[in-house]
C-alpha positions in Angstrom: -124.9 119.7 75.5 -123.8 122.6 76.6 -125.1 122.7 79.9 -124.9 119.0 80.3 -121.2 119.0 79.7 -121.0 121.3 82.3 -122.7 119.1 85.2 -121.3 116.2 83.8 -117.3 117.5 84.6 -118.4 118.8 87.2 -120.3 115.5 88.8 -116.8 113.4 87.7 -115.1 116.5 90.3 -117.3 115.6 92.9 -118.3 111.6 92.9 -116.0 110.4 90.1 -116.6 109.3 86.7 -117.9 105.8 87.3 -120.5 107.0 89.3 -121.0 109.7 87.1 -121.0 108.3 84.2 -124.0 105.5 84.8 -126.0 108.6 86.2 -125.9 110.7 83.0 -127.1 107.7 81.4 -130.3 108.5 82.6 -131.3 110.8 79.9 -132.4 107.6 78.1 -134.8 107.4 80.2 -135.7 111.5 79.6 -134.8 111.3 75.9 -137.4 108.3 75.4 -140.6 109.8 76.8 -139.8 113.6 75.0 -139.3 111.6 71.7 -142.7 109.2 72.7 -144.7 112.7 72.8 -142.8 115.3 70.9 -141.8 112.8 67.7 -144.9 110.5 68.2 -141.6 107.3 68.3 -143.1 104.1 69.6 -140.7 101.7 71.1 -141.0 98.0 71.4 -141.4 96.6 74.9 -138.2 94.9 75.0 -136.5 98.9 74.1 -138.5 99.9 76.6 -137.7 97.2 79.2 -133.9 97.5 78.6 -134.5 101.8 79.2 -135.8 100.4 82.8 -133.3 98.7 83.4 -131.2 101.6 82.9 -132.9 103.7 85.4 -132.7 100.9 88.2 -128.9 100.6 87.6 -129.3 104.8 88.1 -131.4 104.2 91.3 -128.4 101.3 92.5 -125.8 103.8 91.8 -127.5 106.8 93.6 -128.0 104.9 96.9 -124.9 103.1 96.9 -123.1 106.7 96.6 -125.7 108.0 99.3 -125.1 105.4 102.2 -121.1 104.9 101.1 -120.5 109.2 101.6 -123.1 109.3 105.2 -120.4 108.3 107.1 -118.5 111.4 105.7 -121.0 113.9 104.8 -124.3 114.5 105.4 -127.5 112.5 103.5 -128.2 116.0 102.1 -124.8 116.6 101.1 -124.9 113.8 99.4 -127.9 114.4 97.6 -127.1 117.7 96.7 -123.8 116.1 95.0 -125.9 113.5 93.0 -128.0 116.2 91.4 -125.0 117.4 89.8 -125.1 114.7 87.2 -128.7 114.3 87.7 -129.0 117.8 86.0 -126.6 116.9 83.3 -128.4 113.9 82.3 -131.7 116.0 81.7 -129.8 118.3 79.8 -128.5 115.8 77.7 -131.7 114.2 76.6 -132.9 117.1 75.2 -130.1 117.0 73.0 -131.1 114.1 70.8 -134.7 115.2 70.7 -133.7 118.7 69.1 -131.1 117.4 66.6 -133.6 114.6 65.4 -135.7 117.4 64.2 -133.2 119.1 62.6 -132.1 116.1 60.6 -135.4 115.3 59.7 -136.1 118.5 58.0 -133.5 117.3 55.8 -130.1 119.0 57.0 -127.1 116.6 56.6 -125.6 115.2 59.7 -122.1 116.5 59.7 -123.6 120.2 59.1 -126.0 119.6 62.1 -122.7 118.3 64.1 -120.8 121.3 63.2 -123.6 123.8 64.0 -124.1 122.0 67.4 -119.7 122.1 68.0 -119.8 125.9 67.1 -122.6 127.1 69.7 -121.4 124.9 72.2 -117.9 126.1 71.7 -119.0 129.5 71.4 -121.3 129.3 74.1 -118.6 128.2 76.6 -115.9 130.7 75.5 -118.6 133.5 76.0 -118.8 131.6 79.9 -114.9 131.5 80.5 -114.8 135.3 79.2 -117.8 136.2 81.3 -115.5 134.5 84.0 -112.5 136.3 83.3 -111.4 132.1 83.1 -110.0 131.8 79.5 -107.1 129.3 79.7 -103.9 129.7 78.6 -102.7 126.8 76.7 -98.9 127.3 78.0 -100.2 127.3 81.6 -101.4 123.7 81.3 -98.3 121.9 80.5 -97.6 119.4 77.5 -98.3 116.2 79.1 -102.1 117.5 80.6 -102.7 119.1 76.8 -101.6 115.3 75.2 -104.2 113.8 77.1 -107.0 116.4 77.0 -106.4 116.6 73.3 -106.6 112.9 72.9 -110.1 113.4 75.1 -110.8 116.0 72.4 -110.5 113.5 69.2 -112.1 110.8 71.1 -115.7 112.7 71.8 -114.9 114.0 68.3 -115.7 110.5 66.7 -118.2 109.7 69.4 -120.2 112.6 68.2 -119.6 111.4 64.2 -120.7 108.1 64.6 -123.7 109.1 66.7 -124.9 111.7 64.5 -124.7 109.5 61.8 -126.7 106.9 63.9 -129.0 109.9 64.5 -129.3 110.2 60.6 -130.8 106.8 60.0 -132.2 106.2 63.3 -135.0 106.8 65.5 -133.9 108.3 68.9 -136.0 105.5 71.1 -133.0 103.6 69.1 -129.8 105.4 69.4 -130.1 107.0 73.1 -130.4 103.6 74.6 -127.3 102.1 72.4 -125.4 105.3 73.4 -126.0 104.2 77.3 -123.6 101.3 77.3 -121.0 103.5 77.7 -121.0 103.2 81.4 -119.6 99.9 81.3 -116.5 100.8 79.5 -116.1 103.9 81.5 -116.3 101.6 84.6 -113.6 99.0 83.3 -111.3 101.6 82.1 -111.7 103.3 85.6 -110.9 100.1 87.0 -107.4 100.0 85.0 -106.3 103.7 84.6 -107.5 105.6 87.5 -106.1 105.8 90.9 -107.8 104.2 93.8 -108.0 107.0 95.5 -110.2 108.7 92.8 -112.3 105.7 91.8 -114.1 102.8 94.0 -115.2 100.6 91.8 -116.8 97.5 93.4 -118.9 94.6 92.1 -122.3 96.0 93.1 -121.3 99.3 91.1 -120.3 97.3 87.9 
């Protein structure tokens, strides 16, 4: 998740978190067929139908964000800025493959959680260091920190409930549930965000 955080900030820089966001959501798709081979899962048709779905929303999004950017930038430009979150959302779906391995072997959710938040976190402030890019807290200002923190505690419950979910679940079950979250993302964009960050239409929602 490390590397799919990573291109997913990173594809909300360049395109915007409500085209970013549905992107991502692609690693259902990825996370189904690893878990089809590697766990031997078999998902119903309808699960299956509902994780194509998925990918043709993906598809929508990809040449909506394609043709809408030509008249500023380049078709490969364009591209190249879709493969941002494209690359995230592989990342990702490995994700739920490797912790539904771990949990099966019989290792308690929140100890798999915490073991996943320390590399990650360790793994990134090895990066900034690397960088020479370690923030200083006092540089970002009180309001930013408020908000970032509140970011902080929600993705902190996300990642509770869903490895909870991963706990009693299979992962042809959870990663599709988890992909609804572009349609909040997309309403909340609609209400919070500037206009001049987001362009949310009705063919995106």
């Amino acid at each position: 998740t490390l590397l799919g955080r990573t291109f997913y900030y990173a594809g909300i820089k360049k395109i915007g978190a409500s085209r970013t966001s549905p992107i991502i959501t692609s690693n259902t798709l990825y996370a189904t067929v690893l878990a089809i081979f590697l766990l031997d899962e078999q998902p119903s048709l309808f699960r299956l139908l509902g994780i194509i779905l998925v990918v043709v929303g993906v598809v929508t999004i990809t040449y909506e964000t394609a043709n809408e950017d030509q008249a500023q930038t380049s078709l490969r430009d364009s591209l190249l800025a879709l493969s941002i979150p494209i690359l995230g959302s592989l990342f990702y779906a490995l994700e739920p493959i490797f912790a539904s391995v771990g949990l099966t072997e019989g290792v308690q959710p929140m100890v798999g959680l915490s073991i996943k938040t320390a590399t990650a976190t360790t793994g990134f402030a090895l990066y900034l260091w690397w960088r020479k890019e370690l923030p200083q807290l006092t540089s970002i200002g009180a309001r930013k920190l408020r908000y970032l923190a509140a970011a902080g505690v929600a993705n902190t419950m996300f990642l509770v409930l869903y490895y909870s979910a991963l706990g009693l679940a299979p992962v042809t079950v959870v990663a599709p549930l988890k992909s609804s979250n572009p349609l909040m993302v997309i309403i909340l964009s609609a209400i919070f965000m500037p206009k001049r960050l987001e362009k949310i239409n009705p063919k995106l929602l």
